[in-house]
C-alpha positions in Angstrom: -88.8 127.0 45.1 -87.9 128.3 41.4 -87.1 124.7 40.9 -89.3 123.1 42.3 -92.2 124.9 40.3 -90.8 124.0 37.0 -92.1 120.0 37.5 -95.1 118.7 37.7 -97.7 118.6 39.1 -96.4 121.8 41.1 -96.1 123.5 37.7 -99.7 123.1 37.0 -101.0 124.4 40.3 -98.8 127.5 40.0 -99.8 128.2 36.7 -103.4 127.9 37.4 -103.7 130.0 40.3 -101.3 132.5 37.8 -104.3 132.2 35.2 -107.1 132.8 37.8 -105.7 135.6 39.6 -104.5 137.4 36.1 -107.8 136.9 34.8 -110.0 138.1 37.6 -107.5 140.2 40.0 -104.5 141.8 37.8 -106.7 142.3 34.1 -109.1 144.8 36.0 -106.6 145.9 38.2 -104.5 146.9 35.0 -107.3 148.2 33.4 -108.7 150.9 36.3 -104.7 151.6 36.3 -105.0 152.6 32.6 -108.0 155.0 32.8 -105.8 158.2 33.0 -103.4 158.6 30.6 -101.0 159.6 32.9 -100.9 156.5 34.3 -100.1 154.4 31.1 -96.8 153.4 30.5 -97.1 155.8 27.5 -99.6 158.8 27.4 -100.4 158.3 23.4 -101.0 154.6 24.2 -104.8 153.1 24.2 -105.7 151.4 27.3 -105.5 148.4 25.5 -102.0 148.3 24.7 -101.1 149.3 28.3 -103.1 146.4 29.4 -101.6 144.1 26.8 -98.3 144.8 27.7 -98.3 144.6 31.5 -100.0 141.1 30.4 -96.9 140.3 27.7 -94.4 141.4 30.9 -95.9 139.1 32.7 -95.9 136.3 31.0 -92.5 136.5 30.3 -92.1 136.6 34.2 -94.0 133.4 34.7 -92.0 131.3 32.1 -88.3 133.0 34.4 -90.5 130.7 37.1 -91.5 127.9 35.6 -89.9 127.3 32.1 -91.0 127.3 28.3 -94.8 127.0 28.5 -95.0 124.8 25.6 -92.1 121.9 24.1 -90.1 124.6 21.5 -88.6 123.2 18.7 -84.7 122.9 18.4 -81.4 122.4 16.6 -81.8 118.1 17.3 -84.8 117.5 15.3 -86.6 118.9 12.2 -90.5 119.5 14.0 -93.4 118.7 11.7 -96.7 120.4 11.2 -99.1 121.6 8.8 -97.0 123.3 5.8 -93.8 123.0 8.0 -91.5 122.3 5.3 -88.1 121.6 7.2 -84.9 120.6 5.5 -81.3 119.6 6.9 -78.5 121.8 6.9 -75.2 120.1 6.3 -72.3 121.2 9.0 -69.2 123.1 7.3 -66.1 121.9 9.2 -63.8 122.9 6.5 -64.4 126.3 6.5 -64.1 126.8 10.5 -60.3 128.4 10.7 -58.5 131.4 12.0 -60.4 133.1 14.8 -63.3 130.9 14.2 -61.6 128.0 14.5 -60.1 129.7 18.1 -63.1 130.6 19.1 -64.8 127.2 18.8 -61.8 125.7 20.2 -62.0 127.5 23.6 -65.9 126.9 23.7 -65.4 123.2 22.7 -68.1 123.5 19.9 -68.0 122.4 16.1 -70.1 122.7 12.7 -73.0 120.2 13.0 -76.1 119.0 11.0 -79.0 121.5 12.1 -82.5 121.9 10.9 -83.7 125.0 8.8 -87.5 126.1 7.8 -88.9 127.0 4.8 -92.0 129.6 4.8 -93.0 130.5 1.2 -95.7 133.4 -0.1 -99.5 132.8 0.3 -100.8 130.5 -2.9 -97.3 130.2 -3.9 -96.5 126.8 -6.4 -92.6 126.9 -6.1 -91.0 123.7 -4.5 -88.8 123.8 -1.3 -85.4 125.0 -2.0 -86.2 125.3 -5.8 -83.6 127.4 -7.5 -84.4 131.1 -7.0 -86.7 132.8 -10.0 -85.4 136.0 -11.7 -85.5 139.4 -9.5 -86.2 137.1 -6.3 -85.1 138.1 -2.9 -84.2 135.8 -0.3 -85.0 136.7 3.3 -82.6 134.7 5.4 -84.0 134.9 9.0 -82.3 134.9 12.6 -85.0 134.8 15.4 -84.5 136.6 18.5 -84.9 135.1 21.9 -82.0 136.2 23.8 -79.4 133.6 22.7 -81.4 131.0 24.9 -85.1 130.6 23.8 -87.4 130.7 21.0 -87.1 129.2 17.7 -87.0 129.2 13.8 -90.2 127.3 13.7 -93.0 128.3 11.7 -95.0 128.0 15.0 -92.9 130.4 16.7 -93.7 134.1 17.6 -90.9 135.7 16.2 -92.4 133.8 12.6 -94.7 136.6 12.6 -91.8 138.9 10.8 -91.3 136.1 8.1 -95.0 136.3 7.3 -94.5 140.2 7.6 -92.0 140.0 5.1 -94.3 137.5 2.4 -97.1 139.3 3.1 -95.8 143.1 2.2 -92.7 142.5 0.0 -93.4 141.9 -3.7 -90.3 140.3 -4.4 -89.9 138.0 -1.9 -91.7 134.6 -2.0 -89.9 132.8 0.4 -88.5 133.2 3.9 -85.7 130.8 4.8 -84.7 130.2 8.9 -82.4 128.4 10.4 -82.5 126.3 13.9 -79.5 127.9 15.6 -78.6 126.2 18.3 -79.4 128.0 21.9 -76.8 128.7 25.1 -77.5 127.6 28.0 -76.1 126.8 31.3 -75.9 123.5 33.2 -74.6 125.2 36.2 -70.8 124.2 36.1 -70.3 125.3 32.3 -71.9 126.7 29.3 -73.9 124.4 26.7 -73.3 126.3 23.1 -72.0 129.0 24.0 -70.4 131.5 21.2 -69.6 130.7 18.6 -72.3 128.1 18.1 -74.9 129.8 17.1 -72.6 131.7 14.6 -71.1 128.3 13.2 -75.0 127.4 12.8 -75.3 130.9 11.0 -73.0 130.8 8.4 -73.4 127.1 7.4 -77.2 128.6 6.7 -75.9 130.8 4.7 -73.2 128.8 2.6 -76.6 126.6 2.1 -78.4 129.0 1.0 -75.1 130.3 -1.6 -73.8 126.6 -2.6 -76.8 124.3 -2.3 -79.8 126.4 -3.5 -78.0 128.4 -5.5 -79.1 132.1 -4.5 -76.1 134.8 -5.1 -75.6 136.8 -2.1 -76.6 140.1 -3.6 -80.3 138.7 -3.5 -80.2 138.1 -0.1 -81.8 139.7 2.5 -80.2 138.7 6.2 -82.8 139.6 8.5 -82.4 139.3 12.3 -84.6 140.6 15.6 -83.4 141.3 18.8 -80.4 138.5 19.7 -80.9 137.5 16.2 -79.8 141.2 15.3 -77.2 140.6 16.9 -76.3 137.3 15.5 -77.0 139.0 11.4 -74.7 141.5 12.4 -71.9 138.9 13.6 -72.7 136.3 10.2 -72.4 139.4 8.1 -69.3 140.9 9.6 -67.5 137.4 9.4 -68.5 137.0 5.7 -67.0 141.0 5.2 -64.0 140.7 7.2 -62.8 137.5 5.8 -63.4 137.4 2.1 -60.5 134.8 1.3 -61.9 132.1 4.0 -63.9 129.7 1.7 -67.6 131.5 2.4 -69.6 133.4 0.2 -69.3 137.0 -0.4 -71.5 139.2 1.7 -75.7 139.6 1.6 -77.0 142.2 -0.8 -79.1 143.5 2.5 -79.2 143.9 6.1 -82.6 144.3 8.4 -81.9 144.5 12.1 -85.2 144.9 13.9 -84.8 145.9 17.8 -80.7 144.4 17.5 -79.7 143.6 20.7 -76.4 145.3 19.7 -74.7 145.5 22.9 -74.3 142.8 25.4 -72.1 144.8 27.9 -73.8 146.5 31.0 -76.0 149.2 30.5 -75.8 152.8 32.6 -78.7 153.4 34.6 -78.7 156.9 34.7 -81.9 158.7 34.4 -81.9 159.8 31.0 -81.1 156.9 29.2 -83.5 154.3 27.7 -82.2 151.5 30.0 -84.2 153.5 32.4 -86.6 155.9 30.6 -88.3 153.6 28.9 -88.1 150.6 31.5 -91.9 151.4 31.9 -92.6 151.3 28.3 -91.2 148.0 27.2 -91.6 144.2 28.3 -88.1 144.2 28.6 -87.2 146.5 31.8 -85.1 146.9 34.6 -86.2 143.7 36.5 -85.3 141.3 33.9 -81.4 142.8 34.4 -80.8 139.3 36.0 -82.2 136.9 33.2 -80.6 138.7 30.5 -77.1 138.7 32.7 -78.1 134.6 33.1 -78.3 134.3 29.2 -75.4 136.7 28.8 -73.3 134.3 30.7 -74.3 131.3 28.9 -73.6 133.3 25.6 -69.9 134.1 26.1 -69.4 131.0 28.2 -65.6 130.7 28.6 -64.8 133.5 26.7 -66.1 135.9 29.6 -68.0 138.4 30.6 -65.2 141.0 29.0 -65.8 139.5 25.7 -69.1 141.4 26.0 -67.4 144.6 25.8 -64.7 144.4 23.6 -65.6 141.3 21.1 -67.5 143.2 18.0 -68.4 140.2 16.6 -70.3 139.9 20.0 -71.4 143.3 21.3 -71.2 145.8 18.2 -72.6 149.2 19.8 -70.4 148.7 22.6 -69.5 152.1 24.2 -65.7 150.6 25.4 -63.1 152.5 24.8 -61.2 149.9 24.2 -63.9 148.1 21.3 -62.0 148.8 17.7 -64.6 148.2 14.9 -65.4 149.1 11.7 -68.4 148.7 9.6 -67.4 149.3 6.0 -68.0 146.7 3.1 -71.2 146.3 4.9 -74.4 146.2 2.8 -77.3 148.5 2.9 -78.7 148.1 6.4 -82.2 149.2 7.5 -82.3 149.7 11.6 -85.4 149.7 13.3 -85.6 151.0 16.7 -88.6 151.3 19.3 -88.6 154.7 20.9 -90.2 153.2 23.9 -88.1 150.3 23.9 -85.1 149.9 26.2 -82.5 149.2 23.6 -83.0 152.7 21.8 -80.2 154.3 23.0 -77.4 151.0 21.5 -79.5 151.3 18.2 -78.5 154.9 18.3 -75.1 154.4 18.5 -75.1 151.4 16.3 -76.8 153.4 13.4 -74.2 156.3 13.5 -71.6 154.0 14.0 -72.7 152.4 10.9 -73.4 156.0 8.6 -70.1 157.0 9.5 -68.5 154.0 7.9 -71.3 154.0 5.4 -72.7 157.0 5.0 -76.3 158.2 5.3 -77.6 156.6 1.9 -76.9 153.0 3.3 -78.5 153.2 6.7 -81.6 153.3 6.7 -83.5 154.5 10.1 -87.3 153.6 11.4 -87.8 154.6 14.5 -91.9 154.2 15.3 -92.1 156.6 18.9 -94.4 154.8 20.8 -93.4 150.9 19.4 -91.6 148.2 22.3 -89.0 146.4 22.0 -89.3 143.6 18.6 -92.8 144.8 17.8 -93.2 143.5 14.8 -93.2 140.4 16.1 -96.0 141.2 18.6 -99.6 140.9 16.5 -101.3 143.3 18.7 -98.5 146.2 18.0 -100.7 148.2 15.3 -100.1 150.2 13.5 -96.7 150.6 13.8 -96.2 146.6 13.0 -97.5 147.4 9.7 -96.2 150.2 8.7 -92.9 149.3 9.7 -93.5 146.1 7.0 -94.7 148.6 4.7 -91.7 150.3 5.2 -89.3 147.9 4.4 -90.9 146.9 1.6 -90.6 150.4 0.1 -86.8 150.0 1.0 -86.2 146.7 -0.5 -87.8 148.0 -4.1 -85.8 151.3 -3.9 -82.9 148.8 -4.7 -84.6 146.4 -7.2 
């Protein structure tokens, strides 16, 4: 049936019975359901955001069913629009060797020509990939998406944090993403799995280094949610291999809502995995999708790869994981307290001040914010302040 519903014109008919019986059955179901505070996923939360977030959960149910609800942009072709300014980002083959080069040999993937997307400051006059202007920050961005969906498009959500980051930071005027390409599964095998989306990372960044000509301590690598993940494992490869051809290391790290741990989760009462399953759009029934894009993800390295790979899963809790964070640069973490990765962040941040120490780590933790909120528009205040923020933490540095 899952199949079936992802064609037309079956797709169609599902999704408008989905939009009449949200609009005139679930909305005011939700909203009589939100009345008592008690009854709201959080007690502090307005009945708006209760409602608003039963709706996001939703929707991300209905696309499990029937697919991306719109064509997304990816890693094959550079997507026009209005002030869309793409550019092509030339593979490195010559610097894939060592453990990348192992890794891409047992997932069968290479360096390849991939898209990236310029997004430059409101009114600004300077030319795509112009040479960087004295005191300018570079935000190099990695969208989230769970290794399998979403994009670096100016039309995607998660763009919202590169307008965030033009819109409150003085010193950046420009926000450059790149089109990673996604995992996926074709049933018999993965389609790009790790490290392809790494590969695609890096050669981003040697771009950004060798082509544009920005030195790393002026950029910023920011990365939400699997893109966390992935600015954790681009900045780790640059530290841990200084001698391998690529750039030194970003002056800056911003992981927003990392998704630092791709290993199972415990689902005992107190933690966030289950405490805050009510709280967040991500929760306990979407344990099956995110084990379907883990899978894709590690492809033929394996589900263990999850647990013990730091390159892969960070905040693993293993015994067995052996990882270090220092030469890392100054890292801001934001964490969600009612999201359901709070309790990785957790151990990634004091993993990360104990190699660091407390003047490089930088912790925002908004109590009542989701999972990724500062991609989500409605998630305000907390979206804004947490810009505000990192703005404040970028010109501490300057």
């Amino acid at each position: 049936m899952v199949s079936i519903l992802r064609y037309q014109p079956f797709k169609g008919l599902y999704l408008t019975y989905e939009f009449l019986s949200t609009v005139f059955l679930r909305v005011p179901f939700w909203i009589l359901g939100s009345i008592p505070k008690s009854w709201r996923p959080r007690a502090r939360w307005t009945i708006g955001r209760s409602v608003k977030l039963k709706l996001t959960r939703h929707m991300v149910g209905i696309t499990k069913i029937v697919g991306p609800l719109r064509q997304t942009p990816n890693y094959l072709a550079i997507t026009p629009g209005v002030n869309v300014n793409g550019i092509w980002i030339p593979p490195i083959p010559e610097l894939v060797k060592d453990d990348l080069a192992l890794w891409a040999n047992i997932s069968q993937v290479s360096s390849i020509q991939i898209p990236g997307y310029w997004q430059h400051k409101k009114g600004s006059t300077i030319e795509v990939a112009a040479p960087p202007m004295p005191g300018e920050k570079i935000v190099y961005a990695l969208h989230g998406g769970g290794y399998t969906a979403l994009s670096a498009h100016p039309s995607d959500p998660t763009a919202a944090i590169a307008r965030g980051f033009l819109q409150h930071v003085d010193t950046v005027h420009r926000v450059f993403s790149v089109e990673y390409r996604l995992s996926s599964s074709n049933g018999s095998a993965s389609v790009n799995p790790f490290p392809a989306a790494l590969l695609d990372a890096l050669a981003g960044y040697v771009y950004l280094v060798k082509t544009v000509g920005i030195d790393p301590s002026d950029i910023i690598v920011e990365g939400d949610s699997a893109g966390g993940n992935l600015a954790l494992a681009l900045t780790r490869y640059l530290v841990e291999h200084p001698d391998s051809g690529f750039p030194a290391p970003p002056g800056a790290l911003v992981l927003l809502s990392a998704w630092a741990d791709l290993s199972p989760q415990p689902h005992k009462p107190n933690t966030s995995w289950v405490s805050n399953a009510k709280s967040d759009y991500i929760g306990l029934t979407d344990e099956d999708g995110l084990l379907r894009s883990i899978r894709a993800f590690v492809g033929p390295h394996g589900l263990g790869a999850a647990e013990v790979n730091p390159m892969i899963s960070p905040a693993s809790r293993n015994p067995a994981m052996q990882i270090s964070f220092k030469g890392f640069p100054r890292t801001f973490i934001a964490a969600g307290g009612a999201e359901v990765f709070y309790d990785m962040l957790c151990v990634l941040r004091d993993r990360m001040i104990q190699d660091l120490g407390e003047d490089k780590v930088r912790w925002h933790c908004p109590s009542d914010a989701t999972h990724d909120w500062v991609a989500v528009p409605y998630h305000e205040p907390e979206r804004t302040e947490t810009m505000k923020e990192i703005a404040t933490w970028v010109a501490a540095a300057a």
